[in-house]
N, C-alpha and C positions, 0 to 999 in steps of 0.2 A: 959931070954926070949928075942927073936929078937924083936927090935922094925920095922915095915914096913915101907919103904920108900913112901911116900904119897905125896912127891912134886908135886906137878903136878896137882895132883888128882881133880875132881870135889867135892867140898864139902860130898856128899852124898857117893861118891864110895871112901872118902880119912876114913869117920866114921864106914862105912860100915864093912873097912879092919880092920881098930886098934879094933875096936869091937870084931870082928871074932878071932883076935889075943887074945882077953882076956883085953884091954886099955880102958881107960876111955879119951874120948878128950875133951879138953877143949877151947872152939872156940874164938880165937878173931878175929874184923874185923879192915883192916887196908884200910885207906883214900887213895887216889895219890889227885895228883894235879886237876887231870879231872875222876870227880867218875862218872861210868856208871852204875845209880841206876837199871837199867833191864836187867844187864850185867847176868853171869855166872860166880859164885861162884867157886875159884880156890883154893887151898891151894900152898901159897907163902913162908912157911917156917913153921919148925915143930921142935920142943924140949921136952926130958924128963922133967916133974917137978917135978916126983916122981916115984915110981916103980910101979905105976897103968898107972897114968897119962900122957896123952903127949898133947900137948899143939899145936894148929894150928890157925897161924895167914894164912886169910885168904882175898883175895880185887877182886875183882869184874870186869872181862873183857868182 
């Protein structure tokens, strides 16, 4: 099974896809230096952790 390329993605439309795909995601949230806590939720990088699961770290612009 293809995993979907979701970099990029708004949180909501990167869950939406691996969903649809048949994936289970699994969200973590990653800091910068300057957090924009009413920012927009982005997916910054994305890995296999299992043959269900894909993993998206994700930080807030």
């Amino acid at each position: 099974m293809k995993i979907p390329d979701v970099l990029g993605y708004l949180i909501e439309d990167a869950v939406d896809a691996l969903v649809a795909a048949g994936f289970k995601p699994v969200i973590l949230e990653s800091y910068g230096k300057k957090v924009i806590e009413a920012g927009t939720a982005r997916v910054i990088r994305q890995r296999a952790i299992s043959n269900e699961e894909i993993e998206l770290i994700i930080s807030l612009f």
